[in-house]
C-alpha positions as a Markdown table, in Angstrom:
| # | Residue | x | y | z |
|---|---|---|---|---|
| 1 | Unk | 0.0 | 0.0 | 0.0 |
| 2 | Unk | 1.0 | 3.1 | -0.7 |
| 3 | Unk | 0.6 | 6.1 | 2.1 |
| 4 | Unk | 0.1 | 9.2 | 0.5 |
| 5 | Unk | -0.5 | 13.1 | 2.1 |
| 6 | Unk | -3.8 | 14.1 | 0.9 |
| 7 | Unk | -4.1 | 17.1 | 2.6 |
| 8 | Unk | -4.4 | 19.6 | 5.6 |
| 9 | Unk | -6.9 | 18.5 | 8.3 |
| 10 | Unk | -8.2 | 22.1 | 7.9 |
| 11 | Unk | -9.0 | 21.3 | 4.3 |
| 12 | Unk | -11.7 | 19.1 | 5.6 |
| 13 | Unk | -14.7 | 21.0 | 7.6 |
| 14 | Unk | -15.8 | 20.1 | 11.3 |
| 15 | Unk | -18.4 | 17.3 | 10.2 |
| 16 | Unk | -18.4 | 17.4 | 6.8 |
| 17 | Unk | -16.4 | 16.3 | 3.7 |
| 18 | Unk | -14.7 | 16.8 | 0.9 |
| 19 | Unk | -13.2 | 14.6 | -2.2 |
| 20 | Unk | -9.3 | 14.5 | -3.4 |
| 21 | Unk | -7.9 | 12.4 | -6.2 |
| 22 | Unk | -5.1 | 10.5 | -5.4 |
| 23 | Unk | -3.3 | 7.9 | -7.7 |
| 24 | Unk | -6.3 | 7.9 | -9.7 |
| 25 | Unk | -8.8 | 7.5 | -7.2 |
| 26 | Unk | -11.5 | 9.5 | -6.3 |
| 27 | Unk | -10.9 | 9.5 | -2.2 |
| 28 | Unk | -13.3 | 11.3 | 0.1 |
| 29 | Unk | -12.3 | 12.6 | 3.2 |
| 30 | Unk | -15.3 | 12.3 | 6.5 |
| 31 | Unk | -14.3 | 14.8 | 9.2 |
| 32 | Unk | -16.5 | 13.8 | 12.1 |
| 33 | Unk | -15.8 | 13.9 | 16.2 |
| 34 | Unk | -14.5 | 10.7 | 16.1 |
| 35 | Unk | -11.3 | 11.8 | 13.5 |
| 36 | Unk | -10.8 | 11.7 | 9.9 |
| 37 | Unk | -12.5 | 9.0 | 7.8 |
| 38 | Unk | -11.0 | 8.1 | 3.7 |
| 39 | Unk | -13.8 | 6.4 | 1.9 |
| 40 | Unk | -14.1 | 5.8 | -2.2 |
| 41 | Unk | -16.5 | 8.9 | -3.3 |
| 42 | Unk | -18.8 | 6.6 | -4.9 |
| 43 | Unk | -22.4 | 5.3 | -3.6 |
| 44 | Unk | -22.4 | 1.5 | -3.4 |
| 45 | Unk | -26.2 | 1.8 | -3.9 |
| 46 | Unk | -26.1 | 3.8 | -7.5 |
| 47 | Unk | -22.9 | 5.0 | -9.3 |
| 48 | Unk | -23.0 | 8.7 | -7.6 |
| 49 | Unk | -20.7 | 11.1 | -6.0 |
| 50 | Unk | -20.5 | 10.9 | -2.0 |
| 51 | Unk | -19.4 | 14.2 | -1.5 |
| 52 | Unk | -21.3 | 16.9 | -0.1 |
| 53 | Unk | -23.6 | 14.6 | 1.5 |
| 54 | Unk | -24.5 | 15.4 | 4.9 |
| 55 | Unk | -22.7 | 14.5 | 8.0 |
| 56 | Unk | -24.8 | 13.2 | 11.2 |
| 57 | Unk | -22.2 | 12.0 | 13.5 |
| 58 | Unk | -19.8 | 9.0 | 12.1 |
| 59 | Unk | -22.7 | 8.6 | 9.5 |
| 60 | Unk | -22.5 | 10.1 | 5.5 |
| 61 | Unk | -26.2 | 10.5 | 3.6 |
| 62 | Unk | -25.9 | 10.1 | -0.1 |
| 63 | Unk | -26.6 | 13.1 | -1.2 |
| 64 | Unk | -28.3 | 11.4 | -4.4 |
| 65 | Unk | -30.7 | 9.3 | -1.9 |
| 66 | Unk | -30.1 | 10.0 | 1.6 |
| 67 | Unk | -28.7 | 6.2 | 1.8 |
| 68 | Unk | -27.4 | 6.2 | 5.4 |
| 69 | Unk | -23.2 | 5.1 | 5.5 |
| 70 | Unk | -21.1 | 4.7 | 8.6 |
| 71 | Unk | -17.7 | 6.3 | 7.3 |
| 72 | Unk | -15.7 | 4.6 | 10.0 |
| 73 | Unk | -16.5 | 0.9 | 7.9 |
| 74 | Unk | -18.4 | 1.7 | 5.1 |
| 75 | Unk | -21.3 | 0.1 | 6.5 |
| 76 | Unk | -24.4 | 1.0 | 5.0 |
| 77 | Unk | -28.0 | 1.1 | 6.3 |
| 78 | Unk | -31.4 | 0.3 | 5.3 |
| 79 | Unk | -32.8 | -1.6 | 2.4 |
| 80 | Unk | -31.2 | 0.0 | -0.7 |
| 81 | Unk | -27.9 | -2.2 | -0.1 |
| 82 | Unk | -26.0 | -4.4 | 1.8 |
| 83 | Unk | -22.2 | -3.6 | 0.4 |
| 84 | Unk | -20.2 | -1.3 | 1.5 |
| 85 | Unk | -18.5 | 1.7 | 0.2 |
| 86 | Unk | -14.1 | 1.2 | 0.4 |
| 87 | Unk | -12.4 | 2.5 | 2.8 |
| 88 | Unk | -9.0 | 3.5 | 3.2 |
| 89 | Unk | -6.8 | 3.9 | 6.1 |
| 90 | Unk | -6.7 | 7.2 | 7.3 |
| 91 | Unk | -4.0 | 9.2 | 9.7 |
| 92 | Unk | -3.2 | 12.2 | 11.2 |
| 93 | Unk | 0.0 | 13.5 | 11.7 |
| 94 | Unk | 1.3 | 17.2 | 12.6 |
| 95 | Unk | -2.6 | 18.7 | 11.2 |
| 96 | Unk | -1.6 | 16.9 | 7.8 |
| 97 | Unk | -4.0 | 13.6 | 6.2 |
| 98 | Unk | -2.6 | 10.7 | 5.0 |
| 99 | Unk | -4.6 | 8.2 | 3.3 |
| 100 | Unk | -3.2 | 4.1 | 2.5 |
| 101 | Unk | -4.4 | 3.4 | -1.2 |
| 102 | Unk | -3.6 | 0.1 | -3.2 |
């Protein structure tokens, strides 16, 4: 895997998100109270962008469909799915984000 600096924490707003491309992969970053979350920016549910969808807690609403997704595993909930969305292991070091792809 590779680990790669995405970004500044402060790049990210409190409880909400925002999407980077990095080695060719759309990556969207989940700022909640529990840290910094790296998901793939796409809806397991229907092929659609993840980002800007509203943050409730550790839990991202498709913005296309409100699909409920726990950013910490990717989890989904209700009946629209069962598979999750990717994650990607996420740090923080010195207000920088790093993200593991491959």
């Amino acid at each position: 895997m590779a680990r790669i600096e995405i970004c500044l924490l402060e790049d990210v707003p409190a409880n909400g998100n925002r999407a980077f491309v990095a080695e060719g992969v759309s990556i969207l970053l989940c700022r909640s109270g529990a840290g910094v979350f790296a998901l793939e920016n796409m809806c397991s549910h229907a092929t659609a962008a993840l980002e800007g969808g509203r943050m409730k807690g550790p839990f991202l609403f498709c913005p296309l469909h409100g699909m409920r997704i726990d950013v910490r595993d990717g989890c989904p909930s209700g009946q629209l799915t069962t598979r999750r969305v990717r994650t990607y292991p996420a740090t923080l070091e010195d207000g920088r984000v790093f993200v593991e792809i491959g």
